[in-house]
DOGU-573288 format. One record per atom (N, C-alpha, C): x, y, z; residue in three letters. Coordinates in steps of 0.1 Angstrom, whole numbers, plus 5000, padded with zeros to 4 digits. Layout:
BEGIN
XYZAla
...
END
This chain:
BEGIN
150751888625Unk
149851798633Unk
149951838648Unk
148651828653Unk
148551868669Unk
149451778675Unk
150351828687Unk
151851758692Unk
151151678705Unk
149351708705Unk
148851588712Unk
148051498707Unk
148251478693Unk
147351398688Unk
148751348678Unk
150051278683Unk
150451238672Unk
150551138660Unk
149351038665Unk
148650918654Unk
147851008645Unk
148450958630Unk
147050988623Unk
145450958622Unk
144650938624Unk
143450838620Unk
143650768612Unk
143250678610Unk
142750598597Unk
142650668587Unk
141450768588Unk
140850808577Unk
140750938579Unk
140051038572Unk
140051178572Unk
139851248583Unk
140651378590Unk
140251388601Unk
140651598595Unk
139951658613Unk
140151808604Unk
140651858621Unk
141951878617Unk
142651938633Unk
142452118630Unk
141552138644Unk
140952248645Unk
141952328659Unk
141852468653Unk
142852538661Unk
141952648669Unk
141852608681Unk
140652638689Unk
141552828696Unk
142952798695Unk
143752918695Unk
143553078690Unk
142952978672Unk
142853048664Unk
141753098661Unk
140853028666Unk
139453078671Unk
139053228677Unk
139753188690Unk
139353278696Unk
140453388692Unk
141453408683Unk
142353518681Unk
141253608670Unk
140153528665Unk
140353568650Unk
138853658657Unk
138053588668Unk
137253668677Unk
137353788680Unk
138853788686Unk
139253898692Unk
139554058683Unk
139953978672Unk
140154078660Unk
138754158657Unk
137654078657Unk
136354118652Unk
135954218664Unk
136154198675Unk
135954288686Unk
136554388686Unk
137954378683Unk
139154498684Unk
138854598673Unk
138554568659Unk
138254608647Unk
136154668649Unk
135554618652Unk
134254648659Unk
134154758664Unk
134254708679Unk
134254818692Unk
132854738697Unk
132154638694Unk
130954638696Unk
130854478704Unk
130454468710Unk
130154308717Unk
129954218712Unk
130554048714Unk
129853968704Unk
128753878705Unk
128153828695Unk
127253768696Unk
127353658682Unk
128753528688Unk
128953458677Unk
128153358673Unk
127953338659Unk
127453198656Unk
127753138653Unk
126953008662Unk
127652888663Unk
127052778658Unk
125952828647Unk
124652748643Unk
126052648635Unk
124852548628Unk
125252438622Unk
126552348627Unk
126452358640Unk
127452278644Unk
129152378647Unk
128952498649Unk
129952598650Unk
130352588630Unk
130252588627Unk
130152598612Unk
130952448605Unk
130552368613Unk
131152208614Unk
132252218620Unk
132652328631Unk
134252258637Unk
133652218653Unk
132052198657Unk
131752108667Unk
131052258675Unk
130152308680Unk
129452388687Unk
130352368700Unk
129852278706Unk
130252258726Unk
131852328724Unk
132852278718Unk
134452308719Unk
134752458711Unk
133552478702Unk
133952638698Unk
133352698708Unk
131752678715Unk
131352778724Unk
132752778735Unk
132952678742Unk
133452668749Unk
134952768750Unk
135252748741Unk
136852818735Unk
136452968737Unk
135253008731Unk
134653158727Unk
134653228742Unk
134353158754Unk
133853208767Unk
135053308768Unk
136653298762Unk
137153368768Unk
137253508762Unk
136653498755Unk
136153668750Unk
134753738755Unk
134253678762Unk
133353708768Unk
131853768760Unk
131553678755Unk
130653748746Unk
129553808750Unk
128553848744Unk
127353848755Unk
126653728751Unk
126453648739Unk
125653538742Unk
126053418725Unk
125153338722Unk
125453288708Unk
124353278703Unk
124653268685Unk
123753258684Unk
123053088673Unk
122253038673Unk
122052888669Unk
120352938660Unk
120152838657Unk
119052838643Unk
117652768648Unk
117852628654Unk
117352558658Unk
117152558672Unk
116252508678Unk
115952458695Unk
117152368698Unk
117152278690Unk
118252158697Unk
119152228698Unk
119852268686Unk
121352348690Unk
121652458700Unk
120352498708Unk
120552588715Unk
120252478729Unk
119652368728Unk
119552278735Unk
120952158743Unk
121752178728Unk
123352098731Unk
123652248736Unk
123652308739Unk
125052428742Unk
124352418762Unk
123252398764Unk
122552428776Unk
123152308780Unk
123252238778Unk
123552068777Unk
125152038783Unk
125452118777Unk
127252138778Unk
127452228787Unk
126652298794Unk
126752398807Unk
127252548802Unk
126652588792Unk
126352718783Unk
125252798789Unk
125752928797Unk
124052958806Unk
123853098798Unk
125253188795Unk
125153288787Unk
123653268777Unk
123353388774Unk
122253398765Unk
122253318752Unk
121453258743Unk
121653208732Unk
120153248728Unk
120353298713Unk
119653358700Unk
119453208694Unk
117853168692Unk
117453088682Unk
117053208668Unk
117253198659Unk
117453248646Unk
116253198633Unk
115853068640Unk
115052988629Unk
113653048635Unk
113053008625Unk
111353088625Unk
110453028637Unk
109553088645Unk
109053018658Unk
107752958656Unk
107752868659Unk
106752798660Unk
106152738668Unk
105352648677Unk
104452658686Unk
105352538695Unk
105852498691Unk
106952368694Unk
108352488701Unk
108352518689Unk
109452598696Unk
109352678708Unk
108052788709Unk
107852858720Unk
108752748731Unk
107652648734Unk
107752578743Unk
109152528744Unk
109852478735Unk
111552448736Unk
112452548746Unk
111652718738Unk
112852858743Unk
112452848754Unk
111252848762Unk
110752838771Unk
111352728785Unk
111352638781Unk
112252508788Unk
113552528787Unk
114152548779Unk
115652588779Unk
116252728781Unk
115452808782Unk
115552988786Unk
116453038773Unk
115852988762Unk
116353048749Unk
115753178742Unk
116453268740Unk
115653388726Unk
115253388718Unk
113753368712Unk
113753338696Unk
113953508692Unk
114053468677Unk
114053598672Unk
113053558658Unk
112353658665Unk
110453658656Unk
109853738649Unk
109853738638Unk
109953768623Unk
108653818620Unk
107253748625Unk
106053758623Unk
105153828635Unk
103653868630Unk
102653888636Unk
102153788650Unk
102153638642Unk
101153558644Unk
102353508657Unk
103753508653Unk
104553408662Unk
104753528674Unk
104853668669Unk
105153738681Unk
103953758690Unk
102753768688Unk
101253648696Unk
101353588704Unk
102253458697Unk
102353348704Unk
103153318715Unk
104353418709Unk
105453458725Unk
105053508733Unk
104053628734Unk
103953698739Unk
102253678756Unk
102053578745Unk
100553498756Unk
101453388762Unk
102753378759Unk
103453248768Unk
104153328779Unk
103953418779Unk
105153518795Unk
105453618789Unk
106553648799Unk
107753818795Unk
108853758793Unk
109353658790Unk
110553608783Unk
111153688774Unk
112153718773Unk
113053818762Unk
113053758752Unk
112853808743Unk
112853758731Unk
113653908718Unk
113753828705Unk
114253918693Unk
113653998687Unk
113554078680Unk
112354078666Unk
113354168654Unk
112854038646Unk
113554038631Unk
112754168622Unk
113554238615Unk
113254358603Unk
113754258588Unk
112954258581Unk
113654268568Unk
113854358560Unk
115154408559Unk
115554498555Unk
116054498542Unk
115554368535Unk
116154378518Unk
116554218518Unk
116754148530Unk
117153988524Unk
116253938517Unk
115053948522Unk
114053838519Unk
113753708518Unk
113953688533Unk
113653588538Unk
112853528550Unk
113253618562Unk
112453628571Unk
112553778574Unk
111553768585Unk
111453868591Unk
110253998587Unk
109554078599Unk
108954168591Unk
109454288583Unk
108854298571Unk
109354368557Unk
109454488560Unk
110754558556Unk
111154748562Unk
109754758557Unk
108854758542Unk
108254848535Unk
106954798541Unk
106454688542Unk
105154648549Unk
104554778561Unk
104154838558Unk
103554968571Unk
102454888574Unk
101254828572Unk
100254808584Unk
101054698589Unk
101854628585Unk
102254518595Unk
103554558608Unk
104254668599Unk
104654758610Unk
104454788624Unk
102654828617Unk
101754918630Unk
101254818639Unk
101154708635Unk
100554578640Unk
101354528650Unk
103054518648Unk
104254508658Unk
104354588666Unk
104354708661Unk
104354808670Unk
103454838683Unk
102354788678Unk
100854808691Unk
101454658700Unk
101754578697Unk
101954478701Unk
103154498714Unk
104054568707Unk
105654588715Unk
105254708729Unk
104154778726Unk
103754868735Unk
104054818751Unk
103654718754Unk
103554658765Unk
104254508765Unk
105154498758Unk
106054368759Unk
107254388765Unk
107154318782Unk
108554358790Unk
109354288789Unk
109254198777Unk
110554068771Unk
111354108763Unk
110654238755Unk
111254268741Unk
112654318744Unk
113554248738Unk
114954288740Unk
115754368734Unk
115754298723Unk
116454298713Unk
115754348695Unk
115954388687Unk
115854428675Unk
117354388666Unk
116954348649Unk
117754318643Unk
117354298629Unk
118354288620Unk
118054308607Unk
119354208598Unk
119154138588Unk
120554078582Unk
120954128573Unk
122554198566Unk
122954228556Unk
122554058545Unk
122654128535Unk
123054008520Unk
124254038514Unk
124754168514Unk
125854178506Unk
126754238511Unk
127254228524Unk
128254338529Unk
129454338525Unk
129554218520Unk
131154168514Unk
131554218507Unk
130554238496Unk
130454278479Unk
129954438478Unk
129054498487Unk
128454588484Unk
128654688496Unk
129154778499Unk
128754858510Unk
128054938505Unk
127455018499Unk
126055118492Unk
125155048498Unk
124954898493Unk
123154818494Unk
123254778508Unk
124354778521Unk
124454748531Unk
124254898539Unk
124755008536Unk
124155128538Unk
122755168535Unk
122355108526Unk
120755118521Unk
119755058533Unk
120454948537Unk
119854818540Unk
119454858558Unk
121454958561Unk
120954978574Unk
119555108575Unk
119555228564Unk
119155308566Unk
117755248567Unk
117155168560Unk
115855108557Unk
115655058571Unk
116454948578Unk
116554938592Unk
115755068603Unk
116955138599Unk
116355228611Unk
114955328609Unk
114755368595Unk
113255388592Unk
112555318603Unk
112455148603Unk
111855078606Unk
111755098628Unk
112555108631Unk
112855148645Unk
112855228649Unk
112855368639Unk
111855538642Unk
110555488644Unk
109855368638Unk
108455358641Unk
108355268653Unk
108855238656Unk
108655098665Unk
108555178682Unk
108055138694Unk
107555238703Unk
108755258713Unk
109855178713Unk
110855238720Unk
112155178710Unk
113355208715Unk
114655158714Unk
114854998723Unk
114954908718Unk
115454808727Unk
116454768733Unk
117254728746Unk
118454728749Unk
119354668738Unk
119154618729Unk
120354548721Unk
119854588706Unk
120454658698Unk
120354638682Unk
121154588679Unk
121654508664Unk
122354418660Unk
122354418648Unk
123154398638Unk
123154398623Unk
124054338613Unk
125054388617Unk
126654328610Unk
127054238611Unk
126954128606Unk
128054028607Unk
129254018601Unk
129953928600Unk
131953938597Unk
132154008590Unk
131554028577Unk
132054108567Unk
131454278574Unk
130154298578Unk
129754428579Unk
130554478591Unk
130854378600Unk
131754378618Unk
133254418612Unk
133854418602Unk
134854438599Unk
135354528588Unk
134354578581Unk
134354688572Unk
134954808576Unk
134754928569Unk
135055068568Unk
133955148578Unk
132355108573Unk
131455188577Unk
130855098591Unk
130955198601Unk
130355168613Unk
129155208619Unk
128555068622Unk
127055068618Unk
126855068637Unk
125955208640Unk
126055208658Unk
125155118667Unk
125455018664Unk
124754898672Unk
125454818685Unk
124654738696Unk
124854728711Unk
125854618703Unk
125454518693Unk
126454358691Unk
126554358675Unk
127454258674Unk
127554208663Unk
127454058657Unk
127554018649Unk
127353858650Unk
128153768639Unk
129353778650Unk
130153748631Unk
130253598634Unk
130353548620Unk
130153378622Unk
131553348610Unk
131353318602Unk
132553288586Unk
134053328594Unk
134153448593Unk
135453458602Unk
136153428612Unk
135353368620Unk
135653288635Unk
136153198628Unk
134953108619Unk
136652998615Unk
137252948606Unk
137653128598Unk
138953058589Unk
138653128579Unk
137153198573Unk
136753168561Unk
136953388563Unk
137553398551Unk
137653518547Unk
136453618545Unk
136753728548Unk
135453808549Unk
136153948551Unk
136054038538Unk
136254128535Unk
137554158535Unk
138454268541Unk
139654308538Unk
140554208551Unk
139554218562Unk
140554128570Unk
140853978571Unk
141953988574Unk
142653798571Unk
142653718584Unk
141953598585Unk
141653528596Unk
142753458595Unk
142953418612Unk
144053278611Unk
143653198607Unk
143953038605Unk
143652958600Unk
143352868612Unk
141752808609Unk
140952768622Unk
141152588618Unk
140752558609Unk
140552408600Unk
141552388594Unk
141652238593Unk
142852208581Unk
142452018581Unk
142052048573Unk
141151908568Unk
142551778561Unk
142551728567Unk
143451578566Unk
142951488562Unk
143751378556Unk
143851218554Unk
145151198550Unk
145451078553Unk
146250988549Unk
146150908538Unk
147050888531Unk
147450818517Unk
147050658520Unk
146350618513Unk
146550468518Unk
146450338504Unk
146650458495Unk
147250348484Unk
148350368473Unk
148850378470Unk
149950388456Unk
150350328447Unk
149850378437Unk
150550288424Unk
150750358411Unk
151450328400Unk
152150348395Unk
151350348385Unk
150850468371Unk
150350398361Unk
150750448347Unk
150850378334Unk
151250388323Unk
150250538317Unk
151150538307Unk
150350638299Unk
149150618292Unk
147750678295Unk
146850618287Unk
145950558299Unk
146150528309Unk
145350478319Unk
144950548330Unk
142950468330Unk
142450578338Unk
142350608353Unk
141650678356Unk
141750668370Unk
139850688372Unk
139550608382Unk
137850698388Unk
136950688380Unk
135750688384Unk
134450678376Unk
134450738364Unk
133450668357Unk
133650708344Unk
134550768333Unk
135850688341Unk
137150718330Unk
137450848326Unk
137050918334Unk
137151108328Unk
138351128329Unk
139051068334Unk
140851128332Unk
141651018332Unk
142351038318Unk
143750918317Unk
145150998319Unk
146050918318Unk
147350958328Unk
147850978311Unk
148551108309Unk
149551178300Unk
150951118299Unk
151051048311Unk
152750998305Unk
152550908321Unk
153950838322Unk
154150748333Unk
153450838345Unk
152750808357Unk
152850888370Unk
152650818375Unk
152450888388Unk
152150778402Unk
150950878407Unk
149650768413Unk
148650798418Unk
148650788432Unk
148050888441Unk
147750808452Unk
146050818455Unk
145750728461Unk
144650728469Unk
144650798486Unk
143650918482Unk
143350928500Unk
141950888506Unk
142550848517Unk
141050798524Unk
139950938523Unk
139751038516Unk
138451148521Unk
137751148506Unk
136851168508Unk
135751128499Unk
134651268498Unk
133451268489Unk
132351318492Unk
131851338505Unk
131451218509Unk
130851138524Unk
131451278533Unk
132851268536Unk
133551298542Unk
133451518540Unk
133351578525Unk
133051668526Unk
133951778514Unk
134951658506Unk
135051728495Unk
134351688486Unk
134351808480Unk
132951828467Unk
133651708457Unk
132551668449Unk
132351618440Unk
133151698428Unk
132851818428Unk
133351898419Unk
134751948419Unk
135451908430Unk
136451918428Unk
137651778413Unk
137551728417Unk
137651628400Unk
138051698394Unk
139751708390Unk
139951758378Unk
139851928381Unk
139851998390Unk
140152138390Unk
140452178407Unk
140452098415Unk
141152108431Unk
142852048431Unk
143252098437Unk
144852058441Unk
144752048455Unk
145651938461Unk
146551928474Unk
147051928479Unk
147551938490Unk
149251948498Unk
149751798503Unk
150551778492Unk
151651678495Unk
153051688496Unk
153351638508Unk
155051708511Unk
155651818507Unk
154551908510Unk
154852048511Unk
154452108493Unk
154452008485Unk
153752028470Unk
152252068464Unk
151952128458Unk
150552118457Unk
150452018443Unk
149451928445Unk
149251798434Unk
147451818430Unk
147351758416Unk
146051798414Unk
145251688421Unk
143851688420Unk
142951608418Unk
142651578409Unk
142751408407Unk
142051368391Unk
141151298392Unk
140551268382Unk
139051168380Unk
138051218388Unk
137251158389Unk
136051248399Unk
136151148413Unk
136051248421Unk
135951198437Unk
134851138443Unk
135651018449Unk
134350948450Unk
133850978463Unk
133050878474Unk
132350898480Unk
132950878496Unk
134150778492Unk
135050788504Unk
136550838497Unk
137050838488Unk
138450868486Unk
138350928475Unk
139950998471Unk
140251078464Unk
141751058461Unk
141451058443Unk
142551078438Unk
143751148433Unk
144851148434Unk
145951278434Unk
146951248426Unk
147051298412Unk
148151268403Unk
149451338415Unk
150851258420Unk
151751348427Unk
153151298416Unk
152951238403Unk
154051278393Unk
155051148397Unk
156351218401Unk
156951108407Unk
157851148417Unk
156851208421Unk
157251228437Unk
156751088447Unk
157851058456Unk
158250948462Unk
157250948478Unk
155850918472Unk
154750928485Unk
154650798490Unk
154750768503Unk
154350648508Unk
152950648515Unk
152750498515Unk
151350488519Unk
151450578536Unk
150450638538Unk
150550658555Unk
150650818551Unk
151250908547Unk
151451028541Unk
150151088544Unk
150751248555Unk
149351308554Unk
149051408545Unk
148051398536Unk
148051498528Unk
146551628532Unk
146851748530Unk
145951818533Unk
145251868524Unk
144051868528Unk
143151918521Unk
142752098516Unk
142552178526Unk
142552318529Unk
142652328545Unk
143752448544Unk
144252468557Unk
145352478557Unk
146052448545Unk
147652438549Unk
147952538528Unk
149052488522Unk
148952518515Unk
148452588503Unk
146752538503Unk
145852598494Unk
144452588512Unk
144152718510Unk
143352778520Unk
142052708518Unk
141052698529Unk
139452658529Unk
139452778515Unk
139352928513Unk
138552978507Unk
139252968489Unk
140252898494Unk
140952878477Unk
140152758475Unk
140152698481Unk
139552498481Unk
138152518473Unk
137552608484Unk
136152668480Unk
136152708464Unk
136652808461Unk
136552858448Unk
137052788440Unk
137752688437Unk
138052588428Unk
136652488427Unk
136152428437Unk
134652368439Unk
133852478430Unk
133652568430Unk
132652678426Unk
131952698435Unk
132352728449Unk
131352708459Unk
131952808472Unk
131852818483Unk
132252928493Unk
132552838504Unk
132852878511Unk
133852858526Unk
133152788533Unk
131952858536Unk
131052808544Unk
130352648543Unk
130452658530Unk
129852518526Unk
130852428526Unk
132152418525Unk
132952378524Unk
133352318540Unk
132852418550Unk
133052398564Unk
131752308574Unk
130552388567Unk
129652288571Unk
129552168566Unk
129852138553Unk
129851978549Unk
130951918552Unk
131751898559Unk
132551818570Unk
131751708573Unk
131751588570Unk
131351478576Unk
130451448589Unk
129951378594Unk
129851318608Unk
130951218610Unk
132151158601Unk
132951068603Unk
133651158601Unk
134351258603Unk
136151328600Unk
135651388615Unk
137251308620Unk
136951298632Unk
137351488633Unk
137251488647Unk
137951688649Unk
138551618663Unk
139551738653Unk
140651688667Unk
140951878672Unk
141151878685Unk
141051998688Unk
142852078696Unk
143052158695Unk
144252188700Unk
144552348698Unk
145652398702Unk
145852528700Unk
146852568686Unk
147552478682Unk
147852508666Unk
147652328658Unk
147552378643Unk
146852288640Unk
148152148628Unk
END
């Protein structure tokens, strides 16, 4: 527990190690060679945008990057002047947002890079799709190519170029593929822009080095594993015990009676729930850290709390038990849910509180 926060909450809280943050930054830079350009969309990946950008300044990035206008709106808000990358698709609302906030979009289309481009010389992105398929214009599309390209001729905003891996984790061939199709795409395009960009955590930390001005690693900043290198541990998701009792053999626990107790044990109740940001799915196949033990989860989790066969081990109410972060990792927690790191991080509550410090 943070040695300045020594009350527990009430209820579920997730002490974030803002230390560890920026170590696990530094790695991606050191391991890189390349500038950063972290993202801090979805709320810094739920450990709070303002206190991760903030923490990040001392790596000096060159800018961040956010999805939305608002989020690039709280960071301006919080006295964030460095550059910030909006990421989400533009739209006529938005021009006008980047515009008022001196934000970058990064513009995928014909119609929206038009629309940037009759609003000023504002710097702006432009997105390739290079195999995601999602946004951006298609490596294979050629008249839409030619279309960007006549366009970019005379655009003194155009900054930046970029492209997103899908599989860097899993695949370095289809990420090799992915960059070569890339740069097809920017042999056509009418100049080089000051910034190319491509790799994020897993491709920023790989074997093959992809020769670009930034990178943009996000999962690894906080906590969540990505490829051969091992992050410090950024999150560590808490509650306290706040019930116990004792039950016979044969008795159940949690909605719809999915699990009865095998011989005498003792249950506890923790205040964290669904609500709060463990899966539903964990029920019956997640474990936790109690007094240094790992104990399962039983019955299905409800919506504020969660149940923990801990045997007869001697837990008293008030007991902090952890969720991921301590004994069993965010990306173990994840794989037990059937689910990844990320989601595990972004679904974090609006109620678990974050408490912030340099170890956790």
């Amino acid at each position: 527990m943070s040695a300045s926060n020594p009350i527990p909450p009430a209820r579920a809280w997730a002490d974030i190690d803002l230390g560890a943050l920026v170590a696990n930054a530094r790695t991606v830079f050191s391991v890189s060679g390349s500038r950063l350009l972290p993202m801090v969309k979805a709320n810094a990946y739920g450990t709070g945008a303002v206190a991760a950008t903030r923490a990040l300044e001392a790596v000096d990035p060159w800018g961040y990057g956010v999805v939305t206008v608002e989020e690039g709106l709280a960071l301006r808000q919080a006295g964030i002047r460095r550059p910030v990358i909006v990421f989400g698709p533009m739209t006529t609302a938005g021009v006008e947002g980047c515009l008022r906030e001196e934000l970058r979009p990064a513009i995928g289309d014909i119609e929206a890079l038009r629309r940037w481009l009759a609003a000023g010389d504002k710097p702006f992105h432009l997105e390739i799709d290079s195999g995601m398929g999602r946004l951006g214009v298609h490596w294979r599309n050629r008249e839409a190519i030619e279309a960007v390209a006549a366009l970019l001729r005379d655009a003194a905003g155009w900054e930046g170029v970029f492209t997103h891996f899908h599989s860097a984790d899993v695949d370095p061939q289809a990420t090799r593929d992915q960059w070569t199709q890339f740069r097809e795409v920017l042999a056509a395009l009418p100049r080089r822009p000051a910034l190319v960009h491509a790799a994020n955590s897993a491709a920023a930390l790989g074997k093959y080095r992809f020769p670009a001005d930034l990178v943009r690693p996000g999962i690894f900043l906080y906590g969540g594993a990505a490829g051969a290198a091992t992050p410090e541990v950024v999150v560590r998701l808490r509650a306290p015990v706040v019930a116990v009792r004792r039950l016979a053999a044969g008795d159940s626990v949690s909605y719809g009676a999915t699990w009865h107790a095998s011989r005498p044990t003792t249950i506890v109740t923790v205040a964290v729930g669904y609500a709060d940001g463990v899966p539903r799915a964990l029920g019956g196949r997640g474990q936790v850290e109690v007094l240094g033990r790992l104990c399962p989860i039983v019955g299905r989790v409800t919506m504020d709390f969660t149940m923990i066969d801990v045997g007869d081990l001697p837990v008293p109410c008030g007991e902090v038990v952890t969720i991921f972060g301590g004994a069993v990792s965010l990306d173990q927690q994840a794989a037990a849910a059937g689910t990844i790191s990320y989601e595990l991080l972004t679904g974090l509550g609006s109620r678990v509180l974050r408490r912030y410090g340099e170890e956790g």
